[in-house]
C-alpha positions in Angstrom: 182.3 172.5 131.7 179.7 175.3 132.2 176.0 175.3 131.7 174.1 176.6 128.2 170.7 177.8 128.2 168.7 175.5 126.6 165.7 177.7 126.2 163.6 180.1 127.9 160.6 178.2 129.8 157.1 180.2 129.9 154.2 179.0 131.6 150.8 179.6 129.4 147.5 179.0 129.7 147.5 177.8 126.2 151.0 176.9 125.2 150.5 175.9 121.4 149.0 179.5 121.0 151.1 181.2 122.3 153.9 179.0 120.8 152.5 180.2 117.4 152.4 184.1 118.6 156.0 184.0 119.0 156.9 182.1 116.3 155.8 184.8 114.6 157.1 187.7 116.1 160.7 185.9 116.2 160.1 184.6 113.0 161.1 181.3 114.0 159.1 177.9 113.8 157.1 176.0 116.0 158.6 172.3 116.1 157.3 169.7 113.9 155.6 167.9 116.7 153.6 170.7 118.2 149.6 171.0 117.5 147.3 172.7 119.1 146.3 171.2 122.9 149.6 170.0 123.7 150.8 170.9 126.8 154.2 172.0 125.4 155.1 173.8 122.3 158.9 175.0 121.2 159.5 177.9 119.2 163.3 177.7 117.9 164.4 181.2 116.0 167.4 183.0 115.4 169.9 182.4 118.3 166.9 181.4 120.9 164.3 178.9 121.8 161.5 179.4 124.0 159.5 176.4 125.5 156.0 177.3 126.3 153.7 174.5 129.3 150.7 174.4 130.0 149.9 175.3 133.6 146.1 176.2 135.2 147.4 179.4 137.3 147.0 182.8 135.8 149.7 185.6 135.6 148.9 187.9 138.3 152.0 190.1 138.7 154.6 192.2 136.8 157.1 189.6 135.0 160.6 189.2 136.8 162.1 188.4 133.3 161.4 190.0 129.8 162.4 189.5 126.4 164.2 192.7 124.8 163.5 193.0 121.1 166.0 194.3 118.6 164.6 195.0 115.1 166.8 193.8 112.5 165.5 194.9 109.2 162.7 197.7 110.0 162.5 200.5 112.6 161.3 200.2 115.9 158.0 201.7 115.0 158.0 199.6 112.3 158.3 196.5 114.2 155.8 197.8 116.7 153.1 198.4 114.4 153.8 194.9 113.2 153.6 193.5 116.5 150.3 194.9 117.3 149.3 193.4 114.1 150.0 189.8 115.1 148.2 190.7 118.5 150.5 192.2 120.8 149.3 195.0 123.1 150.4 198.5 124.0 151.4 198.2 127.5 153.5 201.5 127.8 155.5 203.7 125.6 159.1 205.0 126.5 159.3 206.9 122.8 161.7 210.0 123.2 161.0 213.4 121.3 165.0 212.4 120.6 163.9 209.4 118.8 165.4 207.3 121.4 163.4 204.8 124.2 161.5 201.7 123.7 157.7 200.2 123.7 156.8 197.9 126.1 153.9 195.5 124.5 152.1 192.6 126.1 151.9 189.0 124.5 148.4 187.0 124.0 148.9 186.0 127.6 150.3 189.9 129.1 154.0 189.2 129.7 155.5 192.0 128.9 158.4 192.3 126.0 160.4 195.0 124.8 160.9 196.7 121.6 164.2 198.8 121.3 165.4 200.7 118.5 167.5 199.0 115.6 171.0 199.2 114.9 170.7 201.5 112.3 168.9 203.8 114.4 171.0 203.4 117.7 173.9 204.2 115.0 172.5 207.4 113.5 171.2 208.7 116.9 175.1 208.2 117.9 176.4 209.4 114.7 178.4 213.1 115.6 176.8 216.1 114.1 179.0 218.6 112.2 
């Protein structure tokens, strides 16, 4: 038998926080025995769950591992504009005059995440012209 991933582990300086963060961009849901100063909080969502510690070192460098996010029922923009609502942060914008490239944002704690385009827009970007 092979391995399953579990979840994806990150280290936090405040795990329930950022726990909650995600919960929200995923719209997923923090388990029902997370609160705030525990040093662990799980965020299950569609397909995924991410397990947030609590550790005293900071991030200091460029993460080795991102999250790429697919919108599912709004545009990329859309979901970007969303995301810096819920307190993400521009980190750098790969937006094409074409309409294609991504956003890279930063979480509450500055790992990097992706935001690609939807389905519906990779599909009408690929659709042939007549």
């Amino acid at each position: 038998m092979t391995s399953l991933v579990r979840h994806l582990t990150f280290d936090a300086h405040d795990a329930y926080r950022q726990a909650t963060f995600w919960a929200e961009v995923l719209d997923g849901k923090l388990a029902d025995d997370d609160f705030p100063g525990d040093p662990e909080a799980l965020v299950t969502a569609d397909g995924i769950a991410l397990l947030f510690v609590t550790v005293p070192d900071t991030k200091s460098v460029k993460n080795r591992l991102h999250i790429d996010l697919q919108p599912q029922d709004r545009t990329r923009d859309e979901e970007v504009e969303r995301l810096l609502g819920v307190g993400a942060k521009l980190h750098e914008d790969h937006r094409r005059p074409n309409g294609r490239g991504w956003v890279t944002l930063t979480d509450l704690e500055g790992n990097e995440f992706c935001v690609e385009l939807s389905g519906a827009e990779r599909d009408a970007l690929s659709a042939p012209t007549e």
